[in-house]
N, C-alpha and C positions, 0 to 999 in steps of 0.2 A: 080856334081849336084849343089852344096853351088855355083861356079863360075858362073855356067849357069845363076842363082838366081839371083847374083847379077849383071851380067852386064844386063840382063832383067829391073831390077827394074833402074840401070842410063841409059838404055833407055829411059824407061817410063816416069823419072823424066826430060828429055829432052822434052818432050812433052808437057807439063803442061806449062802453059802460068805461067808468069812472079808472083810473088807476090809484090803488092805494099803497102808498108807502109803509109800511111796518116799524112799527117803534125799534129803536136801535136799544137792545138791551144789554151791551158791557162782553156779546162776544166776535172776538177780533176777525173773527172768522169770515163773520157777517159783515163787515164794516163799511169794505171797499164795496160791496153790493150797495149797501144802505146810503153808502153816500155819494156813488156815481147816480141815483134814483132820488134823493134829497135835493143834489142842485140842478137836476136837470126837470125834476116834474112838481118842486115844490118853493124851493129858492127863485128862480126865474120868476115867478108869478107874482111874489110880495113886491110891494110899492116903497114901503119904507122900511127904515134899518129895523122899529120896530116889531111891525109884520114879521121880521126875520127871525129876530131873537125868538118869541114870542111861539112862530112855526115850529124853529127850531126844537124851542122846548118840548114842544106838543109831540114829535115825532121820538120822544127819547126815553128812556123806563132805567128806571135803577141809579146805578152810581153815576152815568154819563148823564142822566139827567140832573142830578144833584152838582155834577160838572161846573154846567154852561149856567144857573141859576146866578151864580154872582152876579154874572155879568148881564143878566137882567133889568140890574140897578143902574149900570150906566144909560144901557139905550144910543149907543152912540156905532158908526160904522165901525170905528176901531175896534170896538169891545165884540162887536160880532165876527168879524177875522180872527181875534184873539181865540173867541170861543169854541169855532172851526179849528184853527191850529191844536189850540189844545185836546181838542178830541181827536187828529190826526197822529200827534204823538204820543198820544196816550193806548190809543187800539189801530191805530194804521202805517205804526212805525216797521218798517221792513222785518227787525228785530223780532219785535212781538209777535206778528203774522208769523215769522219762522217758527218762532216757539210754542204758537197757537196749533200747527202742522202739525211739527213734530211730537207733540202732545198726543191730539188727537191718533196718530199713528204708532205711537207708542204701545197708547191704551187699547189698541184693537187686540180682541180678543182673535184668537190661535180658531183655522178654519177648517173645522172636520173633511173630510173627502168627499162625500155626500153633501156636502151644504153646497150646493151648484148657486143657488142665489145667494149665498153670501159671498164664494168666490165675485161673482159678479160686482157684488156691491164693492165689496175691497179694491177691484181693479180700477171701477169710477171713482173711486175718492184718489189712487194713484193718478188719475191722468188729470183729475181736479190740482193736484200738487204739481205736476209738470205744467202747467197749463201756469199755475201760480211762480214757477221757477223764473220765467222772464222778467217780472218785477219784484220779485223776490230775491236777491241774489242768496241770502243768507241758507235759500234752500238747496245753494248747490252741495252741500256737504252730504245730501242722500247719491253724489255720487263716488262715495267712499266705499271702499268693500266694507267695512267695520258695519257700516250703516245697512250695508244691502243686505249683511248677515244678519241681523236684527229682523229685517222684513220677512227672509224668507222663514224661520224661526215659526212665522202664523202661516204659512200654506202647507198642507198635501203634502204627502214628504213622494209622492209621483211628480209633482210641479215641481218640486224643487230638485228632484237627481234631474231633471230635463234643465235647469238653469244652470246647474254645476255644471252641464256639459256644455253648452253655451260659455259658460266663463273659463272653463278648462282650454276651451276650441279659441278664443281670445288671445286668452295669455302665451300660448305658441307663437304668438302674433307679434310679442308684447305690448299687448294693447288690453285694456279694460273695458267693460262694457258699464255705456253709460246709464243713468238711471232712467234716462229718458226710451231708452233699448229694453229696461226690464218693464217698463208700462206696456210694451209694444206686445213684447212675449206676453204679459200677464193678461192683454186684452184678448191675446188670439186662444188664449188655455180657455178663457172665463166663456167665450163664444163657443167654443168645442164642447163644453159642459152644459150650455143652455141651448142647443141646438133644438127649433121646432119639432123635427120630425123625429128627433129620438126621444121626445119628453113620453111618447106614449109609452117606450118602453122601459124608461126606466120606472112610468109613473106601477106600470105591471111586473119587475121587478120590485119595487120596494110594496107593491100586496104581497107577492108571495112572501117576500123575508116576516113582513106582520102577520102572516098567514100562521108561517113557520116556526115565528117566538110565541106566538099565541094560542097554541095548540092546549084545547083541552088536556089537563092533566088528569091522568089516572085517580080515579077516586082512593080514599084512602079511606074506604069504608071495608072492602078488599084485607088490608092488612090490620085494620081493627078488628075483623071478624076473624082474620088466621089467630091473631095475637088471644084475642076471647074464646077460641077452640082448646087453643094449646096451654090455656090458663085451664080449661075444664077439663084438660084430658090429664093434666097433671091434680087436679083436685083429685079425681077421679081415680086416678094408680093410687094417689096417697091412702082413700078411702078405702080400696082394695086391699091394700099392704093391712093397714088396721083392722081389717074386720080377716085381715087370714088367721089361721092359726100361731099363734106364740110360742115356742119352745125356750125353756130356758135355759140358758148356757151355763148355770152352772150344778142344778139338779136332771132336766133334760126333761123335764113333765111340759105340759101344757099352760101354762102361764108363764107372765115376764118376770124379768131380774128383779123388779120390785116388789113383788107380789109373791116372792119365793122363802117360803118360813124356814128353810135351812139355810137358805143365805142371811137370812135376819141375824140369827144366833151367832153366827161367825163374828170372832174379832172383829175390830175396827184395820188392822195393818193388813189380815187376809184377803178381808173386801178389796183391799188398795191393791193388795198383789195379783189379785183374779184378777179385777178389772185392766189393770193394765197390762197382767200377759194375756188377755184377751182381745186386747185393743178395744175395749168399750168405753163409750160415752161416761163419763163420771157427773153424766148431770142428768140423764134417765137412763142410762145400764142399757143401748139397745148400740146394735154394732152399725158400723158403717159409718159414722162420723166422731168427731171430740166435741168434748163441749161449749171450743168454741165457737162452733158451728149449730149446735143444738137451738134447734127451732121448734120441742117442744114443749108443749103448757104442762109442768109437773105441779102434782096435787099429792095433799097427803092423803092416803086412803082413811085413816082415822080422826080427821079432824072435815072432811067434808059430810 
């Protein structure tokens, strides 16, 4: 029965499509992936030191491949450990993974309240980091308050008065809450936000908000055409006034101040004195404004 079993299961494992390992390209992030996958489905299989180097090379892209290259020349077992080590300390030194973390966490961008899937995505890279804490020592400094302030900084300023209260309800305690305690929180907000069955409702809230910024505006054909009335009803008074009769204010006959042959003959200082204890325009003689305000086209009647 135990044989049946297992030539079954090297069946089965005939069936299974290939596994391929992904070139290790220089981030730290990846590394511990790439390389618990490098000597378990790729190292094991070569025959000789060669084959190894050689793999090696073949699985690497960028600086780490330009790396382990020296040591291509020797071809020897030592020089393939050496080459291993070196790219351990070089992208899988606790160190650097810490600062690879905290990098990437750094740079996360500040999470709108409506971004329910980025909420999301933020909280799984938090529990990717706790998840990393166990061989990482250097990441236990995310359980600092300094640091946890930094974090909350990018959530919801709703998720974050519900943390403050958490860490207020703590320190009565005097105790602190660990980072591994705001992953827990942060998972339970991030599932309240992506809940199945209310996705229909907010997906029908955020129509009507698009509905509601989106609202046809008012033609502005509307206050083009008042603005084009009230530009013609004033052409129109103007042409009125002009085509009324003239009086003139200083003989009192029917035509204007310019046009008035007893005003001609008057002095030059009398003109000056009518006009201004009359309060007329000194640029066409007609009342109701000065001249610097005169917006008419004067003409000489004798030279047109």
């Amino acid at each position: 029965m135990t044989l049946t079993n297992t030539l079954r299961q090297l069946t089965d494992s005939f069936k299974l499509p290939p596994v391929v390992v992904e070139k290790f390209d220089g981030n730290p992030l990846k590394f511990p992936t790439w390389e618990a996958a490098f000597s378990s489905l790729i190292e094991c299989k070569a025959v000789s030191v060669n084959e190894k180097l050689y793999l090696l090379r073949q699985h690497l892209d960028g600086k780490p491949k330009s790396l382990v290259e020296n040591y291509l020349l020797l071809g020897t077992e030592n020089a393939y450990l050496k080459a291993r080590q070196e790219l351990r300390n070089r992208y899988g030194h606790s160190s650097v993974l810490a600062h690879a973390f905290l990098k990437k966490l750094n740079s996360w961008p500040k999470i709108n309240g409506r971004d329910h899937v980025g909420l999301r995505d933020f909280s799984d890279y938090i529990n990717e980091i706790v998840t990393a804490q166990a061989t990482i020592p250097d990441l236990g400094i995310l359980n600092y308050s300094a640091e946890n302030c930094k974090i909350l900084n990018k959530l919801p300023v709703y998720i974050e008065t519900k943390w403050r209260g958490i860490v207020a309800s703590c320190q009565k305690n005097q105790i602190s809450p660990s980072f591994a305690q705001f992953a827990v929180f942060l998972t339970n907000k991030a599932e309240e936000a992506n809940l199945p069955m209310l996705e229909a409702t907010r997906q029908m809230k955020d129509s009507s908000r698009y509905a509601k910024d989106h609202k046809p505006r008012k033609s502005s054909h509307l206050t083009l055409k008042t603005d084009v009335s009230t530009e013609t009803e004033n052409i129109k008074t103007d042409q009125k006034k002009s085509e009324a009769p003239t009086t003139c204010p200083f003989c009192k006959s029917s035509h204007s101040l310019d046009k008035c042959d007893s005003f001609k003959v008057q002095p030059v200082r009398t003109k000056k004195k009518f006009i201004f204890a009359s309060k007329l325009c000194f640029r066409c003689g007609a009342g109701g404004h000065f001249a610097a305000h005169c917006k008419t086209e004067v003409k000489c009647h004798h030279c047109i």
